[in-house]
Kinemage of the C-alpha trace (Angstrom):
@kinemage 1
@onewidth
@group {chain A} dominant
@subgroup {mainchain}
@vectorlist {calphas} color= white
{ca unk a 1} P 6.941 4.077 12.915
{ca unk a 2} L 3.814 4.622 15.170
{ca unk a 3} L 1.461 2.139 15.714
{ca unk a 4} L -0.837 1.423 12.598
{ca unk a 5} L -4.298 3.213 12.535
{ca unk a 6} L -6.326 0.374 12.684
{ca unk a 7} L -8.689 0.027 14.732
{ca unk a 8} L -9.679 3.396 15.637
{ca unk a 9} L -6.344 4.392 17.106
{ca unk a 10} L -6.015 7.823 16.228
{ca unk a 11} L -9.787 8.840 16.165
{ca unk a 12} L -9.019 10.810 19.710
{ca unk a 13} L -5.847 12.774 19.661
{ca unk a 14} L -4.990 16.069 18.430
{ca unk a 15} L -1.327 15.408 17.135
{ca unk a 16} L -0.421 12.478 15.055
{ca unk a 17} L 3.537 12.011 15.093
{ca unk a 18} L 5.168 11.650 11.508
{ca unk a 19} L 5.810 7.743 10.277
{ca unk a 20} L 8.705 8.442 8.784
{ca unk a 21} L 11.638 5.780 9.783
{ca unk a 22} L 14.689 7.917 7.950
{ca unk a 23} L 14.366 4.982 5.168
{ca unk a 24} L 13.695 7.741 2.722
{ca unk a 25} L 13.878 5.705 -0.918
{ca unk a 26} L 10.838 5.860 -2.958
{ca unk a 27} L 9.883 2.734 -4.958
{ca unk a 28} L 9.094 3.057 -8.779
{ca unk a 29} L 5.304 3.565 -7.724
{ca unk a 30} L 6.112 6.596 -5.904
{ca unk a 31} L 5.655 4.892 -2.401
{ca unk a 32} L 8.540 5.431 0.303
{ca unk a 33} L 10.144 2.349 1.505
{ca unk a 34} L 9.965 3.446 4.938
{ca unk a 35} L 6.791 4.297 5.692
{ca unk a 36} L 5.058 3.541 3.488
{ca unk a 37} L 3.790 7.280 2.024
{ca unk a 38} L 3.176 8.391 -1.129
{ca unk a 39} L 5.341 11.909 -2.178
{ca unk a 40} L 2.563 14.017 -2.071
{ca unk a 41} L 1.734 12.663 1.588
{ca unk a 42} L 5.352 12.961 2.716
{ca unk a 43} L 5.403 17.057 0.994
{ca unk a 44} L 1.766 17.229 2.894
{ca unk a 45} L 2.638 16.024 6.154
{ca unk a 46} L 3.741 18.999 7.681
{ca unk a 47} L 0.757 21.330 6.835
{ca unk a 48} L -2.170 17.979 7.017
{ca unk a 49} L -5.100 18.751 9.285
{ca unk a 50} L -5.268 16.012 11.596
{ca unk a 51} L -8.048 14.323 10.017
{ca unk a 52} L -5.564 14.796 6.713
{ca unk a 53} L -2.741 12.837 8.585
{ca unk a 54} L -5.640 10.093 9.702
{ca unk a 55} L -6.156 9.612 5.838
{ca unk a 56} L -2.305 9.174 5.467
{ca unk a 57} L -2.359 7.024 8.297
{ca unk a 58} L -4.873 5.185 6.553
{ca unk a 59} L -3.306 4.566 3.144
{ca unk a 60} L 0.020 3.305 4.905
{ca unk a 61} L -2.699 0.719 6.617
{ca unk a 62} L -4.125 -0.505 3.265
{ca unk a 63} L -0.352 -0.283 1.973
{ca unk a 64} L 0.654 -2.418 4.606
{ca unk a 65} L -1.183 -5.179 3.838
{ca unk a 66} L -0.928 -5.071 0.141
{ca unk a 67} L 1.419 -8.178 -0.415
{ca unk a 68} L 3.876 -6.543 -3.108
{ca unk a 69} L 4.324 -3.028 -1.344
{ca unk a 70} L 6.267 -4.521 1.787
C-alpha cells in the first residue's frame, strides 16, 4: 500500500497509485480488508479526480486508526 496521506503527502502530485494490496475481502461493514476502501471507493478508483482519490486516501487514514477496522 502507498504511504498514508497524512501529513500533506499527496497535496503535490498529479497521479495517486491505487492502495489496493490484492487482499480483496470486504468486512461486514463494507470496508476491504486490504486497504482499507469502502466498495464504492474501490468501483470509483479508476475514474476519481485526483482530489477524489486524496479523499479516498483520506478515509483509509481515519480507517486506519479506528481501533476495530484493522
Amino acid at each position: 500500500m502507498p504511504p498514508a496521506s497524512k501529513e500533506g503527502l499527496y497535496l503535490n502530485v498529479e497521479f495517486i497509485p491505487s492502495p489496493c494490496i490484492d487482499i480483496c475481502e470486504l468486512d461486514v461493514e463494507g470496508i476491504c480488508k486490504g486497504c482499507l476502501r469502502s466498495a464504492d471507493e474501490v468501483g470509483q478508483w479508476l475514474v476519481a479526480t485526483v482530489e477524489e482519490k486524496r479523499l479516498i486516501m483520506a478515509n483509509i487514514d481515519k480507517r486506519r486508526d479506528t481501533p476495530d477496522l484493522q
